[in-house]
N, C-alpha and C positions, 0 to 999 in steps of 0.2 A: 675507572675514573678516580682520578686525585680528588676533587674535591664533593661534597655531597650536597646534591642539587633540591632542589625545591619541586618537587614534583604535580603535575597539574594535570593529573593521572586520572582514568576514568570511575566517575563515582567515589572517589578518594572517601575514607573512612573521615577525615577531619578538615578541613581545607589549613594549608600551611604544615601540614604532617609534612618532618621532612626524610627523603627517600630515597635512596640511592638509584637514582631510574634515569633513564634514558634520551631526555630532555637536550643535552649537548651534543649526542651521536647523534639524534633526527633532523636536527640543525644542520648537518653537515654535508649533506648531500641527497638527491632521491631515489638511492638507493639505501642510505642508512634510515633515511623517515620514512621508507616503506618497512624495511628488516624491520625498525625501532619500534614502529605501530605494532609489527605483526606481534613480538615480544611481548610488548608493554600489554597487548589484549590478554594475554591470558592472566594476568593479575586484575583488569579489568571488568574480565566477566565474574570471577569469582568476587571480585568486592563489592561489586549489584547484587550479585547473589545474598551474600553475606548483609548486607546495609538497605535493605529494602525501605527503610525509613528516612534516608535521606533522600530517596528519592520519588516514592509512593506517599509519602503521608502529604497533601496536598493542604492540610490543613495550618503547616508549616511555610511560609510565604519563599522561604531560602529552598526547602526542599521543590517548591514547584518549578522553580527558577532551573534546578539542576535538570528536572526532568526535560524541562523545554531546550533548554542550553546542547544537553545530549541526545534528545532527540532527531536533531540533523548535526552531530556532528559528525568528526572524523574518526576518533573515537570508539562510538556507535558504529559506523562502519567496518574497522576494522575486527570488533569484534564479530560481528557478525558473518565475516570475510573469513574469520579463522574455525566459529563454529562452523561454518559450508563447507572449508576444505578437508575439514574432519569427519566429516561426517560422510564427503563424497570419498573420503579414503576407506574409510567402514565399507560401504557400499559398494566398489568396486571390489573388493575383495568378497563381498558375502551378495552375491547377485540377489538372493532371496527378498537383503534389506533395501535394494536400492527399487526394485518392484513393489516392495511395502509400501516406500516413501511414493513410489507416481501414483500410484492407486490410494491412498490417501489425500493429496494434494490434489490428483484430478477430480477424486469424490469430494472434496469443500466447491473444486470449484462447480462443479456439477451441482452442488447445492443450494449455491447461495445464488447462480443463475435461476435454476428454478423456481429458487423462492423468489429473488425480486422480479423475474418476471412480468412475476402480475402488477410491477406497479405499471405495465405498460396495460394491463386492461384496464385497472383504476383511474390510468390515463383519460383513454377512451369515456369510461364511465361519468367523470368525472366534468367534459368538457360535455358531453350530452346535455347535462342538467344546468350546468350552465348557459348554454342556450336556449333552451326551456324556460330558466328563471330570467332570462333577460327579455326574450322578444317574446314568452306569449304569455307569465305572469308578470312581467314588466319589475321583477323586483331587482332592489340596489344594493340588496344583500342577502347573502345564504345563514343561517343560523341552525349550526347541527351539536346536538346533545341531550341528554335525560339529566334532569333536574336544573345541572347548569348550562345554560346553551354558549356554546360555542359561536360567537357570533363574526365576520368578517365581511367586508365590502367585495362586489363580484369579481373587483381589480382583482383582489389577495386573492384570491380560488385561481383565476386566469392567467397569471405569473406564477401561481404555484404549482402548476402544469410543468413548468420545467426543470422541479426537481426529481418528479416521476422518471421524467428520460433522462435525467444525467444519475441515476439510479440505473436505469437499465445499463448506459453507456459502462458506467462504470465499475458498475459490481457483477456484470452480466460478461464482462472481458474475456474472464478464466473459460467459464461457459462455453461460451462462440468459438472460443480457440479449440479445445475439445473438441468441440460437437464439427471442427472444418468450417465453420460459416464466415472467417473473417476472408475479407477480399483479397485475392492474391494477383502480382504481378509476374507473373508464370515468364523466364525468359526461355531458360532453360531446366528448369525443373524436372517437369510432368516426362521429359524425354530422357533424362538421368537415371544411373542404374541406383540399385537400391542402396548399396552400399555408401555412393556418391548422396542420395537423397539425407542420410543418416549423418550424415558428416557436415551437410550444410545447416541440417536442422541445430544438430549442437554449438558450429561456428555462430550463426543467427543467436540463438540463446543466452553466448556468453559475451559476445561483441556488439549485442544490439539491442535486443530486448533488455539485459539487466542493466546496460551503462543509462539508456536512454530512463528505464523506473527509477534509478535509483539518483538520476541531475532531476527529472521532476521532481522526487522526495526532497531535495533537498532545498529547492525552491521554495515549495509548496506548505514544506512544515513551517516553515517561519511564517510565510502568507499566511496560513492558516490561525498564528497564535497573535498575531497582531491584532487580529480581528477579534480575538478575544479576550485579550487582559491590556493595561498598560501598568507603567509605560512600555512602549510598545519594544518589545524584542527584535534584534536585528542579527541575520547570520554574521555580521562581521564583530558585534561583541564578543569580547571574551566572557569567561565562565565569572572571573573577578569582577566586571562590570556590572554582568546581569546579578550577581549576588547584593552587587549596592542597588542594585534597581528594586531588589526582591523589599527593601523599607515601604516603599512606598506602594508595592504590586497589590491591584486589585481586578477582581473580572470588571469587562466593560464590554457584553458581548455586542454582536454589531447587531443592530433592529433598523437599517434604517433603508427603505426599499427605493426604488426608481419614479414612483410614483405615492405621491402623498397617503393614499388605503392601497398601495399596492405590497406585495409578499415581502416580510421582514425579517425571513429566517435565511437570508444568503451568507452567514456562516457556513449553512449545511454543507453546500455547493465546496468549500475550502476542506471540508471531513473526507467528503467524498473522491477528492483530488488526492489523497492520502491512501485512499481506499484502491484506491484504480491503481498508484502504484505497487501497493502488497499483493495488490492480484496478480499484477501481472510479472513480477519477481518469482511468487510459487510456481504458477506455472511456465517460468523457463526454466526454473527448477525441474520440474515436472519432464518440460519438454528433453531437457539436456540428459535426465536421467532415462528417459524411453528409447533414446534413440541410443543411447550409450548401449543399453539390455538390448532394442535388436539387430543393433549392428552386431555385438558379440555373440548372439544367438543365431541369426540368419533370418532369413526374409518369412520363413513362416511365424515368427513370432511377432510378424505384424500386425498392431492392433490388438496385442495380448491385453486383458483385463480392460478394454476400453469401452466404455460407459457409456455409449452412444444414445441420443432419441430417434426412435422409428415414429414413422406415422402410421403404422399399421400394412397388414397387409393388404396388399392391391395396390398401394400410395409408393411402391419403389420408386415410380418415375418422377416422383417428387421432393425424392430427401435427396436435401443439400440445396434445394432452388430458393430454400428460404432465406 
């Protein structure tokens, strides 16, 4: 390039540092603003590396602005696009690491199933006593804690029932996928040879499952920061804009429920939205990488290292009906 462009690069050391980057080539068509992204990421990820305070130190109103800003950008994605492609290039060449990687990603998601779980029995738990304290101690509020009690109206407990299941829903995802439980529309599948099986699973992974997490991501994060700071952030700002926003940025989280003593933590619900996306990104990660190893390997290595729950013995006739 002849002249040197102003660069509005990811996580930029200074903002107005000027920089001989890429800026005019990505303008020019999309095929040069896909190459230009791809490019410009790896000076990107190194200068997050490097400048973690422009963008972590939240106590800096400019620095949080960046974090939000890159948080659903494009940017952000590219980088992350180029760490994946590198890292599945590692991995096809050394089968050992790409096996590392599904047995780590399917054991998080195996864990964090397990752990939230139970907020489906807290669930349960939880609505028991609430109708206890309603129809046969007639009380108009629950108040739980040692020394300072935790007080709320029956509304709040009974709307807050439905962060327990979009907890399960959402952080249980990776889980259920794992374990076979989510619902399948079988056309031709189940009658597909194995080979065939291994090849729709990867097509699925990288045409459907990660476009579909990663348009919610991008929805979602800005839903989610609106309800938490103003003035309110918009994916259609620029980085420039939200910087002059960052004068005035303060939290202003959302408390404000459907019902006057009803639940006023429906922020959670916009975290969780976020949540359900990273899940389910690892594991087509996850999945793209299994089927990669046992298409290459052959049909016996089906189900290698897979982390399954039994119900015990004698209960055959029941795993998978859940």
């Amino acid at each position: 390039m002849a002249d040197d462009i102003i660069c509005s690069g990811f996580f930029r050391a200074a903002e107005g540092a000027k920089l001989s980057c890429l800026d005019k080539f990505q303008d020019s068509g999309m095929l040069q603003f896909i190459s230009g992204n791809i490019l410009e990421a790896f000076y990107n990820f190194f200068a997050a590396l490097l400048n973690p305070g422009m963008w972590l130190n939240w106590t800096d109103s400019q620095s949080m602005m960046r974090f939000i800003y890159y948080g659903g950008s494009v940017e952000l994605f590219f980088v992350l696009f180029v760490c994946l492609v590198v890292l599945t290039a590692v991995a096809m060449r050394k089968r050992a690491v790409m096996w590392g990687v599904v047995r780590g990603l399917e054991g998080f998601s195996n864990g964090m199933g397990r752990l939230f779980a139970w907020a489906g029995l807290i669930m349960v738990i939880q609505q028991i006593i609430i109708v206890f304290m309603q129809r046969i101690f007639t009380r108009p509020d629950i108040s739980i804690g040692l020394g300072i009690p935790l007080q709320f109206d029956i509304s709040w407990f009974a709307e807050e029932l439905k962060l327990f299941n979009a907890m399960v829903v959402c952080l249980c995802v990776g889980y259920t996928f794992v374990q076979g439980g989510h619902v399948r529309v079988d056309l031709f599948y189940a009658g597909a040879k194995f080979r065939t099986k291994k090849i729709v699973d990867m097509f699925g992974a990288v045409f459907f499952m990660i476009p579909f997490a990663v348009v919610t991501w991008m929805y979602g994060w800005y839903f989610l920061w609106r309800h938490l700071v103003t003035p309110n952030p918009s994916a259609s700002d620029s980085l420039e804009l939200l910087l002059r926003k960052a004068r005035v940025l303060k939290w202003n989280v959302e408390t404000i429920g459907f019902s006057p003593n009803g639940f006023n933590g429906y922020f959670l619900f916009k975290v969780l939205l976020c949540m359900f996306c990273v899940m389910v990104i690892l594991q087509a990660i996850a999945l793209f990488y299994r089927s990669w190893c046992e298409l290459r390997e052959g049909e016996e290595s089906a189900g290698k290292y897979l982390d399954k729950d039994t119900l015990g013995e004698g209960e055959e006739a029941y795993e998978g009906a859940h």
